[in-house]
Residue frames as a rotation matrix with the C-alpha (Angstrom) as fourth column:
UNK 1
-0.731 -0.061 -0.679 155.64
0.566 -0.610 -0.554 216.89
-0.381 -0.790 0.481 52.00
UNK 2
0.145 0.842 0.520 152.88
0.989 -0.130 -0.065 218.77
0.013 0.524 -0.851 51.62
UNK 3
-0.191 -0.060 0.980 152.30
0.746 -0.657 0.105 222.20
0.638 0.751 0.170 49.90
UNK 4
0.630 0.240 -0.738 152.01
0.737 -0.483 0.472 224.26
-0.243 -0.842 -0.482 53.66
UNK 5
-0.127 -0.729 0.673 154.15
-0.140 -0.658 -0.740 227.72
0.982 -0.189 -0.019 54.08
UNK 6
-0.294 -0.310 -0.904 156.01
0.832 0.382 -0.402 227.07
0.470 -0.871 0.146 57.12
UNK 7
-0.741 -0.565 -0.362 155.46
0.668 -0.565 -0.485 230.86
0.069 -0.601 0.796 58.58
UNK 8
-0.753 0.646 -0.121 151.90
-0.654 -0.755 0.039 232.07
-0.066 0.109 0.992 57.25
UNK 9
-0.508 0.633 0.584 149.90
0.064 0.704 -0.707 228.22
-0.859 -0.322 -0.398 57.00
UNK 10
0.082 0.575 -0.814 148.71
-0.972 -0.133 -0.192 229.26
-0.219 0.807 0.548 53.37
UNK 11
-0.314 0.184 0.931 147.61
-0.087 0.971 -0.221 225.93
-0.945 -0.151 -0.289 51.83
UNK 12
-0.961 0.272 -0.054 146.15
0.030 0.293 0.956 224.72
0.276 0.917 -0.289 48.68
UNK 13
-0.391 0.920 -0.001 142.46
-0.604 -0.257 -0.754 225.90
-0.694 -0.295 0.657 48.09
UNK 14
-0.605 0.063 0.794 139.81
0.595 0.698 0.399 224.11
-0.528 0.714 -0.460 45.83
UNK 15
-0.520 0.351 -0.779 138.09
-0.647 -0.757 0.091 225.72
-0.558 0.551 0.621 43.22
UNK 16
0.354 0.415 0.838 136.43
0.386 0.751 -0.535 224.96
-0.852 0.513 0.106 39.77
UNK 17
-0.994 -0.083 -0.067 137.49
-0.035 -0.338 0.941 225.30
-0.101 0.937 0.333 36.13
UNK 18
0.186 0.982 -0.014 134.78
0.198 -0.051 -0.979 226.69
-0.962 0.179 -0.204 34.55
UNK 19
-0.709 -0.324 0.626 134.48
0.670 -0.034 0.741 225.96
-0.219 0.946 0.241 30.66
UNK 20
-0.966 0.237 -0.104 132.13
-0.230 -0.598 0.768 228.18
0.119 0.766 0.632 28.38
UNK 21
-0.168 0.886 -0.433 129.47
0.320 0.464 0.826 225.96
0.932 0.000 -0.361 28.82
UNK 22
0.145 -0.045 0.988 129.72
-0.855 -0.509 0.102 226.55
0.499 -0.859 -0.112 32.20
UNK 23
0.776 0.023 -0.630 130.37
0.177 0.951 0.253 223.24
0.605 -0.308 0.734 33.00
UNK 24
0.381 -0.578 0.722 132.57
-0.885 -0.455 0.102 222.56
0.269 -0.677 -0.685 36.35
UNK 25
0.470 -0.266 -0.842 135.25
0.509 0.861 0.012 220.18
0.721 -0.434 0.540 37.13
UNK 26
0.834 -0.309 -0.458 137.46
0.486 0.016 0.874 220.55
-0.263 -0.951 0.164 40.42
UNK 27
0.463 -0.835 0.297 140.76
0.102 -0.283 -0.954 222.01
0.880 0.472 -0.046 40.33
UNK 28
0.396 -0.437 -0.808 143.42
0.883 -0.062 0.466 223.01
-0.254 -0.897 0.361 43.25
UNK 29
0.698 -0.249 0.671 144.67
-0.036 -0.949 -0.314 226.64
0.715 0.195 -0.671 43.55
UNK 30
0.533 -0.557 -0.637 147.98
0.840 0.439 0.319 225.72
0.102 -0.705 0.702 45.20
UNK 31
0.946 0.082 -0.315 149.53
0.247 -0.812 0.529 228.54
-0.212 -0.578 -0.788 47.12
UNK 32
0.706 -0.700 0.112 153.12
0.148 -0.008 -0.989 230.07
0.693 0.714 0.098 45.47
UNK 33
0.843 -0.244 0.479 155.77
-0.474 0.085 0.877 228.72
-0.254 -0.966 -0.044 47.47
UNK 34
0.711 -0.675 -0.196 159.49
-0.395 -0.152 -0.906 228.49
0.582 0.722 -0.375 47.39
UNK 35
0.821 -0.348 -0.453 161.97
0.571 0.530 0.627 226.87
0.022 -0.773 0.633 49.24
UNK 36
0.748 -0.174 0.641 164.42
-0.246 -0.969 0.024 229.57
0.617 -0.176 -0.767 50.96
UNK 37
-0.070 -0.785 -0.615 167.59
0.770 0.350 -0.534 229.44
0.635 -0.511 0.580 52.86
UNK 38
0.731 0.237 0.640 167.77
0.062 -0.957 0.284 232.16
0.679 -0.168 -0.714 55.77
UNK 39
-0.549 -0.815 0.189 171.00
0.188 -0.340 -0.921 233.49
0.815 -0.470 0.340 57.77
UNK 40
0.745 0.662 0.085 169.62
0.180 -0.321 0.930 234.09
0.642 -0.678 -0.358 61.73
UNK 41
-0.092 -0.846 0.525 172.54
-0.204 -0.500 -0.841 236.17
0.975 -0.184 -0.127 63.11
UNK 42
0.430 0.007 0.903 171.16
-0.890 -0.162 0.425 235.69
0.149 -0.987 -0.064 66.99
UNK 43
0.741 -0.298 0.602 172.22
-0.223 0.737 0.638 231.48
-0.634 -0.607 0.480 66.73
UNK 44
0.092 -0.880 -0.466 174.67
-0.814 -0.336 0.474 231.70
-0.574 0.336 -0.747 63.70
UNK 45
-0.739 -0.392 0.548 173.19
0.064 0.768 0.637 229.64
-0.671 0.506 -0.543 61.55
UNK 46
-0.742 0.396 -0.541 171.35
-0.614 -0.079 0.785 228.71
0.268 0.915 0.301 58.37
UNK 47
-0.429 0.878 0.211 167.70
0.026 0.245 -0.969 227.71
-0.903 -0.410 -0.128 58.28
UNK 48
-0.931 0.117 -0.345 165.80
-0.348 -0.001 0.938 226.24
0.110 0.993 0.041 55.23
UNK 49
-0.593 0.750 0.291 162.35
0.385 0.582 -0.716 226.64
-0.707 -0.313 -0.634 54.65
UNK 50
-0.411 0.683 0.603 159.07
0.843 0.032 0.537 226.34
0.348 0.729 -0.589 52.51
UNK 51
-0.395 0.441 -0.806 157.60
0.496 -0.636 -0.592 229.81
-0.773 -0.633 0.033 52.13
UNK 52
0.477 0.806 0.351 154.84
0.793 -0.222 -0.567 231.71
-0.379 0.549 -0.745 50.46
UNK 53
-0.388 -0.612 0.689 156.29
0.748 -0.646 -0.152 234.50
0.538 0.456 0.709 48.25
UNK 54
0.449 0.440 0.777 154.12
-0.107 -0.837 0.536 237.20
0.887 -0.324 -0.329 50.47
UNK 55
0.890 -0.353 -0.289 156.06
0.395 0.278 0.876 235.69
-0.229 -0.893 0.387 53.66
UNK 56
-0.156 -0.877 0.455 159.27
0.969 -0.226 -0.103 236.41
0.193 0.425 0.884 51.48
UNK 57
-0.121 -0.229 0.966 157.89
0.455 -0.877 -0.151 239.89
0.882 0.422 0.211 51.43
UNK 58
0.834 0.406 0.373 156.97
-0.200 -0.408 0.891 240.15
0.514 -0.818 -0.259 55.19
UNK 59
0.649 -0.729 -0.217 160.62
0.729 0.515 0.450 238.64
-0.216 -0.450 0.866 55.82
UNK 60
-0.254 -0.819 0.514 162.04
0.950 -0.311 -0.026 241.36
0.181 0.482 0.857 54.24
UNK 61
0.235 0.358 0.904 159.91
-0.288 -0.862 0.417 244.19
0.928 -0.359 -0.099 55.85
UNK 62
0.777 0.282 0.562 160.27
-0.428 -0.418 0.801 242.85
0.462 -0.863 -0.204 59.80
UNK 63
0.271 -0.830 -0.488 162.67
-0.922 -0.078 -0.379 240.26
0.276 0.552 -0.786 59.18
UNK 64
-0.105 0.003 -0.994 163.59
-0.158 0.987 0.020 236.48
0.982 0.159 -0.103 59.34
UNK 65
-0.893 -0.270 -0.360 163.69
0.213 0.451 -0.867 236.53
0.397 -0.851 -0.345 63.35
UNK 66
-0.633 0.744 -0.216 160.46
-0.560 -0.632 -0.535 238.42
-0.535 -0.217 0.817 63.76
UNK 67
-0.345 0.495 -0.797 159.06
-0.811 0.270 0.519 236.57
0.472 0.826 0.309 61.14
UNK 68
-0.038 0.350 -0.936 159.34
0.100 0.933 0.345 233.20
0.994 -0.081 -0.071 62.84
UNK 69
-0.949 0.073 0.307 158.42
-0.308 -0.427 -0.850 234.57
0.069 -0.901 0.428 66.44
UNK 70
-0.379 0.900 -0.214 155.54
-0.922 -0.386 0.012 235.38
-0.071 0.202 0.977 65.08
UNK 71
0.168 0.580 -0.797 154.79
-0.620 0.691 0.372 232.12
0.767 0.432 0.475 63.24
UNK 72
-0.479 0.103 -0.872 155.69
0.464 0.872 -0.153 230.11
0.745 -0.478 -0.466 66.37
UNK 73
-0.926 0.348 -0.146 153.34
0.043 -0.285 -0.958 232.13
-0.375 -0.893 0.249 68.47
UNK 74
0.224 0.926 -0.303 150.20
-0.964 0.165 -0.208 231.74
-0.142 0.339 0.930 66.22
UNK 75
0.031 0.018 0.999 151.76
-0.421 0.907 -0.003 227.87
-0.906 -0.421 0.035 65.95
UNK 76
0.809 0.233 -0.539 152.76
-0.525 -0.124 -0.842 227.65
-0.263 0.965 0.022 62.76
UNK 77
0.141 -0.933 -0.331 156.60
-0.597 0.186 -0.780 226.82
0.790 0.308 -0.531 62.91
């Protein structure tokens, strides 16, 4: 499965290491993601999903139903 946050689309970016020399190889700047159970009181059950730790914090300001509204109206979830 790939490295996606179900509710915000954050992804792995690509970068470079840069050494002293300045020499450059590739690298990946994968995005910091956690897998999460969530309670959704409206169907009375448990939902488990991959999410960015800044989703964690936007789940906990508008909350887990709001949260995925949202992401399935920009088309995310």
């Amino acid at each position: 499965m790939s490295r996606v946050c179900e509710l915000t689309g954050k992804k792995a970016m690509v970068g470079n290491n840069v050494s002293h020399a300045m020499n450059k190889t590739k690298r990946r700047f994968n995005a910091n993601l956690v897998k999460k159970r969530f309670y959704i009181p409206e169907e009375d059950k448990w939902i488990t999903l991959k999410v960015s730790t800044s989703a964690l914090k936007t789940i906990n300001k508008i909350g887990v139903s709001a949260a995925i509204k949202e992401a399935k109206s920009k088309g995310f979830l």
